[in-house]
C-alpha positions as CSV (number, residue, x, y, z in Angstrom):
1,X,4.7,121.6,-51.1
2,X,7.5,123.2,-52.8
3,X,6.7,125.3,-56.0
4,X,6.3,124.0,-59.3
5,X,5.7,120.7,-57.8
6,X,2.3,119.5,-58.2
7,X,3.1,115.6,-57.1
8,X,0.1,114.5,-59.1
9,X,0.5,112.5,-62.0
10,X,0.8,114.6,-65.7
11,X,-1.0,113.2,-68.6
12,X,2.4,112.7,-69.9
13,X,1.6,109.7,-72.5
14,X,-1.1,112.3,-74.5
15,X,2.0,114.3,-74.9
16,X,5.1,111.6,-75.5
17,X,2.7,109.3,-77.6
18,X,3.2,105.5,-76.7
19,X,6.5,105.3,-78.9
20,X,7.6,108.2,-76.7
21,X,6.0,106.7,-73.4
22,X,8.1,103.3,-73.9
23,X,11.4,105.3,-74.9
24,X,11.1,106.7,-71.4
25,X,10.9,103.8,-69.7
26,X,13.4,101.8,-71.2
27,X,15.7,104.8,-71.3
28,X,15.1,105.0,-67.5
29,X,15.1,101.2,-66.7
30,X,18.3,100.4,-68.9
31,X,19.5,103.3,-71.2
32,X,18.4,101.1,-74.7
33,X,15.9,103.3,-77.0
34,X,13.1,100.9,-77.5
35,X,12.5,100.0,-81.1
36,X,8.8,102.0,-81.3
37,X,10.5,105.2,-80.5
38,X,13.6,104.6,-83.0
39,X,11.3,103.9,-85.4
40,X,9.2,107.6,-84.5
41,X,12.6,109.4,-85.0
42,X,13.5,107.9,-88.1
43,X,10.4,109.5,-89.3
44,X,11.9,113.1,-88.4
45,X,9.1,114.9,-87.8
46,X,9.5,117.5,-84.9
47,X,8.7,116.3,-81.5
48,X,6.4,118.2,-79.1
49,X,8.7,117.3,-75.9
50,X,11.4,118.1,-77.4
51,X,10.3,121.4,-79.4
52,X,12.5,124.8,-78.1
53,X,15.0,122.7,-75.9
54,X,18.7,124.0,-75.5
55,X,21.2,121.3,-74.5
56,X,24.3,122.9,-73.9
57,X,26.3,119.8,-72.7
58,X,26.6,117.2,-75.5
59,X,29.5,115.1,-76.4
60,X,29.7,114.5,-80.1
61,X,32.3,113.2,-82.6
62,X,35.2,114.0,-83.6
63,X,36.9,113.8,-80.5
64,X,39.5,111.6,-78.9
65,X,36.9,109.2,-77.0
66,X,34.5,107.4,-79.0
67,X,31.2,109.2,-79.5
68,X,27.0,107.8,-80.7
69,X,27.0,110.7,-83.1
70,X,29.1,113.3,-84.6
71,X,28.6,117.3,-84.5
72,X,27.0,117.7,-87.9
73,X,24.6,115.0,-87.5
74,X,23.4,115.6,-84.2
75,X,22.5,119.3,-84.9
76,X,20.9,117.7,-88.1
77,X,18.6,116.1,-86.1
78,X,18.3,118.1,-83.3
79,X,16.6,121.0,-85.7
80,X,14.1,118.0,-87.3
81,X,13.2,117.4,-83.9
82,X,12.8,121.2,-82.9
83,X,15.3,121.9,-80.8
84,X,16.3,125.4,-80.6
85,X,20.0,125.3,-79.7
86,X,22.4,122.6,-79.0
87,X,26.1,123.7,-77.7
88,X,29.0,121.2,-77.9
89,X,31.8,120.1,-75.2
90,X,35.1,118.4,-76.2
91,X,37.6,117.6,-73.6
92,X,40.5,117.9,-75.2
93,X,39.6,119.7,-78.6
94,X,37.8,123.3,-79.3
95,X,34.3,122.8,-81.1
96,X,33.4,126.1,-80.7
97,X,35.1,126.8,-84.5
98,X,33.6,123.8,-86.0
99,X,29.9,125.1,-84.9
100,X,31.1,127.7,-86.4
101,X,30.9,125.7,-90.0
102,X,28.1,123.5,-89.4
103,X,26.1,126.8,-89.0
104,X,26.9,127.5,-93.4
105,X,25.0,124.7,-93.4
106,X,22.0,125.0,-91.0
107,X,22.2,129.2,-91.1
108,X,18.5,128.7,-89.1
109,X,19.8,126.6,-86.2
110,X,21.7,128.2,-83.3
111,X,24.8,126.0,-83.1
112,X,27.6,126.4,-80.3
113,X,30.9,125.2,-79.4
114,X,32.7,125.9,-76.0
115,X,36.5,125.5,-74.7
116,X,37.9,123.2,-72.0
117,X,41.2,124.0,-70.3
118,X,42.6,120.6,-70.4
119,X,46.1,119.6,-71.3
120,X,45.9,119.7,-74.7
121,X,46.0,123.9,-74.5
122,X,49.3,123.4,-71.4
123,X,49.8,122.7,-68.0
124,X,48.0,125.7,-66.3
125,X,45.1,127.5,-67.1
126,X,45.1,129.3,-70.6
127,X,44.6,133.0,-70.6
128,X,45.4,133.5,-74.1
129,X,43.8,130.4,-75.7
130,X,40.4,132.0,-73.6
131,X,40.7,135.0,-75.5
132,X,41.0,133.2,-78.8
133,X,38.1,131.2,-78.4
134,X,36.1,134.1,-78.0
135,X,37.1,136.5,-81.0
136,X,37.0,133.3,-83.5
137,X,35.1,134.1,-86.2
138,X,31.5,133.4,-86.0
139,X,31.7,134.4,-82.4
140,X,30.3,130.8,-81.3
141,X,31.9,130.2,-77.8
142,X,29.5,130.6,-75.4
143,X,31.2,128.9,-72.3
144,X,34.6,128.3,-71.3
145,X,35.0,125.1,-69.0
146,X,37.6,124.9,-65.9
147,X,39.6,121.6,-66.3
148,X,37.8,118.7,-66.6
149,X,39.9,115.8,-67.7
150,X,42.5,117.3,-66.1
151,X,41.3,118.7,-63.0
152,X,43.2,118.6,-59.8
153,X,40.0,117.3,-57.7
154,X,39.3,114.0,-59.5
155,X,43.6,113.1,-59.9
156,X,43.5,113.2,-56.0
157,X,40.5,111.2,-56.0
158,X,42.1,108.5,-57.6
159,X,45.2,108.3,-55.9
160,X,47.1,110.9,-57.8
161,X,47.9,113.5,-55.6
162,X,49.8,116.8,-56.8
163,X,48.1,116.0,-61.0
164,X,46.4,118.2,-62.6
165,X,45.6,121.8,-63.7
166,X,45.0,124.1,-60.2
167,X,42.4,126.4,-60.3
168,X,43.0,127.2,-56.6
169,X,46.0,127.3,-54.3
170,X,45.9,128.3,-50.4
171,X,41.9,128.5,-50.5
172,X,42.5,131.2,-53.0
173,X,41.1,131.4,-56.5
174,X,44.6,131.6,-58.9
175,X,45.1,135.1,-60.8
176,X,44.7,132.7,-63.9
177,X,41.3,131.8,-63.3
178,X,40.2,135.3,-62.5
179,X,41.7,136.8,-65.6
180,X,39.2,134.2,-67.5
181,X,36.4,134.9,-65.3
182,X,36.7,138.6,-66.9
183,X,36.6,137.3,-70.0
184,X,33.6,135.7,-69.8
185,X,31.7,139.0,-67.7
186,X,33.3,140.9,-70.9
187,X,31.8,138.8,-73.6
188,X,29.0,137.9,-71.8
189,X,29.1,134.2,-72.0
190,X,29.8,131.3,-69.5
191,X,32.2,130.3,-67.1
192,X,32.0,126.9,-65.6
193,X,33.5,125.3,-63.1
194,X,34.9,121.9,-65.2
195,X,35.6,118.6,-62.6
196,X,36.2,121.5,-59.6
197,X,35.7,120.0,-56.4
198,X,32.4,121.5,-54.8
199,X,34.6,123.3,-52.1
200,X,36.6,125.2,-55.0
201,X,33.2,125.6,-56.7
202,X,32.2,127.7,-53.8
203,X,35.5,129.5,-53.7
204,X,35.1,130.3,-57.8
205,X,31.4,131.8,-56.8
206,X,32.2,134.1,-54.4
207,X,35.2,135.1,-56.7
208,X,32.8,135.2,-60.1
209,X,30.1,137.6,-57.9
210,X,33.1,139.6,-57.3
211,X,34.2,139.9,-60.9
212,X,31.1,140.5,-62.2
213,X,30.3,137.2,-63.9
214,X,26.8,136.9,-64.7
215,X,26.7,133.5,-66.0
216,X,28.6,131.4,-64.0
217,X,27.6,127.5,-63.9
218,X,28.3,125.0,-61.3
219,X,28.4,121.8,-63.5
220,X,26.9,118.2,-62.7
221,X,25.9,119.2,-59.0
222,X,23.8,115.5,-59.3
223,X,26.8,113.2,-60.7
224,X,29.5,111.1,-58.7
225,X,31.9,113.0,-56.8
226,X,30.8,116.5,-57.4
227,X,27.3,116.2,-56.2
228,X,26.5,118.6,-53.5
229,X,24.5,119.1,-50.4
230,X,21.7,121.2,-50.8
231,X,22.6,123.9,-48.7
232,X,25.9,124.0,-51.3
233,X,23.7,124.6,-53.8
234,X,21.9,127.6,-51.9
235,X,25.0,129.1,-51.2
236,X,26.1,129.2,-54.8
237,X,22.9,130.4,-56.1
238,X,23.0,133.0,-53.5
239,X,26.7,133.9,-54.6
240,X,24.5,134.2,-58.2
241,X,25.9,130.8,-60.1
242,X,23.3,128.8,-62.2
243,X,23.2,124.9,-61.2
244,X,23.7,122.2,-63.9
245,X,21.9,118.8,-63.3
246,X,22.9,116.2,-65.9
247,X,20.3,113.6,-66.9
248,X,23.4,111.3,-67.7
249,X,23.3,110.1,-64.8
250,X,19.7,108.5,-64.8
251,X,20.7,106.7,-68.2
252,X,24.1,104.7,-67.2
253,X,24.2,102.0,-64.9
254,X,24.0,97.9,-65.0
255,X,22.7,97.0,-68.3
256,X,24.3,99.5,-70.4
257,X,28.1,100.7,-71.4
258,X,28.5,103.4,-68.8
259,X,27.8,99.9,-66.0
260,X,30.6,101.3,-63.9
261,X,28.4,103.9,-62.3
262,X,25.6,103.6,-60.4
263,X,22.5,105.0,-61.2
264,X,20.6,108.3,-59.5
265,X,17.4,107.2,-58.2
266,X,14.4,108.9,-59.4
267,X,13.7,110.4,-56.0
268,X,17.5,111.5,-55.9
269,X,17.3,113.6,-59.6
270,X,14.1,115.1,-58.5
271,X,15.4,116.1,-55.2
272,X,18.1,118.1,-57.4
273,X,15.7,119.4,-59.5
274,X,13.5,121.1,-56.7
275,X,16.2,122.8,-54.2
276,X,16.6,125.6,-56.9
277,X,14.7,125.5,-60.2
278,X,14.4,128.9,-60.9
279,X,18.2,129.1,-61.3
280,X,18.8,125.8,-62.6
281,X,19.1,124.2,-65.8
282,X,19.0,120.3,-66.9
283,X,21.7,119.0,-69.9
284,X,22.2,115.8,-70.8
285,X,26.2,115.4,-70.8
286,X,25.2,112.8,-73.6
287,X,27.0,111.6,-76.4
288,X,28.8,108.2,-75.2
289,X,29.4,105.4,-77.3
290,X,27.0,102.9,-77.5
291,X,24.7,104.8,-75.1
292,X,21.3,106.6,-76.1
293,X,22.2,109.7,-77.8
294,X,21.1,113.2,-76.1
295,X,17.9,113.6,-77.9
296,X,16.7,110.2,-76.5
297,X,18.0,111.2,-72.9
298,X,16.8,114.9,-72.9
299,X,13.3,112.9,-74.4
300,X,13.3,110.9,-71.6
301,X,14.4,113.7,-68.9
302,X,11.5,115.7,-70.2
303,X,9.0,112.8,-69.7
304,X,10.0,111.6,-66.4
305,X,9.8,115.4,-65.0
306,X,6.6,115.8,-66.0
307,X,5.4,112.2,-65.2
308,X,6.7,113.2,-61.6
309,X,4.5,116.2,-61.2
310,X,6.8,119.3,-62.1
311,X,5.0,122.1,-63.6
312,X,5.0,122.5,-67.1
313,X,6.3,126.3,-66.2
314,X,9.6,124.6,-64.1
315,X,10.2,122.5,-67.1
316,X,10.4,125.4,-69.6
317,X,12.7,126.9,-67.2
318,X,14.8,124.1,-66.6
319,X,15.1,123.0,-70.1
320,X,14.0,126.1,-72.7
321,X,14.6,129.6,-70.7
322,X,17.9,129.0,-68.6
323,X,20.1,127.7,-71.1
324,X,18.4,129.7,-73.4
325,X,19.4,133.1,-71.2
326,X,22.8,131.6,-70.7
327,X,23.6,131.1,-74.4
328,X,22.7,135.0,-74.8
329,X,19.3,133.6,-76.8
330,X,17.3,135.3,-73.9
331,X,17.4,138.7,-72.2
């Protein structure tokens, strides 16, 4: 039996309340908020699954793809709910500046932004906009992301070869990428890997242990065509990265707008969730239009783990400590 998993079922209902309980299991059957739990969160009273959670991958308006909710909003309710820190991703856009503002007006709610090397910042990755990011004011860039969007890995996945922003060339981690892994080590916050192919995830690891990176994220090790094999996962955590698992994954699917995908089972997510707890961390990657926003999905992520047996003491770590640690919250 591995640890932190008890297998018995948790008395997660006394804890969700039935609103809760049925948001679960219509978020997990066909992504749609059932109208007892809308109804709970219009009441915006803090919620005890939800109370000292950090999401630090949510999608929120403005940004170039429609979004459920927008920044301000989100960390609005986010605090009602008590949350303790929420961190924002555009694609294309920084956010990390805009946290920055919506802080004036929650100055008691840790709000962050983060920078993707996309396009939109060139054609190769961005040294100087990296060392922007982090000396704007407010100092609320906590992670920058490798291309996403514009990844090499997922252009040649779709049939177009030689597209995209490298972040490694002959099985070699580009002088680029290793001038913003020092960055990051210097300003203590996170580097994460973007879209990267698992193979140059690896390659970035052993190149961030090098550097001295001490929080360096594999992202989405659970979702599409960046999942990764177990033994993957080992390696990396051995090489010292933390593992993102996204619950978006469990939400999308027939029934809902994100039906192009194909749902992860139940027994697939937990399988993620046990082959390295103690150095993962669960987000949500929420945000889409006409999906569940996060708060419903990290609800819902929180009630299935617990209704599957993991420890109280994994979730914390998983949900509260890890991305808690990794936005500098933590020691």
């Amino acid at each position: 039996m591995r640890e932190g998993f008890t297998y018995t079922r948790r008395e997660f209902l006394k804890k969700a309340g039935l609103a809760g309980g049925a948001m679960v299991m219509a978020n997990v059957a066909g992504g749609i908020p059932s109208a007892a739990a809308a109804m709970e969160e219009e009441k915006g009273a803090a919620d005890e699954l939800l109370k000292g959670v950090c999401d630090i991958h949510i999608h929120a308006a403005p940004d170039v793809r429609e979004r459920c909710i927008n920044e301000f909003d989100f960390a609005c309710k986010a605090k009602k709910l008590g949350y303790r820190a929420v961190m924002y991703k555009s694609n294309e856009w920084s956010c990390h500046d805009r946290a920055y503002l919506i802080r004036q007006s929650l100055p008691d709610f840790e709000v962050f932004g983060s920078f993707c090397m996309n396009y939109a910042i060139g054609d190769k990755i961005n040294v100087h906009a990296a060392k922007m990011a982090v000396e704007t004011t407010g100092h609320c860039c906590k992670c920058i992301w490798m291309p996403t969007m514009a990844a090499v890995y997922p252009n040649a996945v779709e049939g177009r070869a030689g597209q995209g922003i490298p972040v490694v060339q002959d099985g070699k981690v580009l002088p680029e990428v290793v001038q913003v892994m020092e960055i990051c080590a210097d300003h203590d916050i996170i580097f994460a890997t973007g879209h990267s192919s698992p193979q140059e995830s690896l390659l970035m690891a052993a190149k961030a242990k090098e550097v001295g990176v001490h929080k360096f994220v594999v992202t989405h090790v659970n979702s599409l065509i960046w999942r990764m094999t177990a033994d993957d996962i080992k390696r990396c955590v051995d090489l010292g990265a933390y593992i993102e698992l996204c619950y978006l994954p469990r939400v999308w699917g027939a029934g809902t707008a994100m039906s192009q995908y194909e749902r992860e089972s139940a027994r697939d997510f937990m399988n993620y969730v046990s082959v390295a707890p103690e150095r993962s961390f669960i987000s949500t990657d929420m945000g889409q239009a006409n999906m569940p926003d996060p708060s419903e999905g990290m609800r819902a992520c929180i009630g299935e783990l617990l209704d599957g047996g993991v420890s109280q003491r994994v979730v914390d770590t998983l949900v509260r400590r890890n991305p808690a640690y990794l936005l500098g919250l933590e020691g």
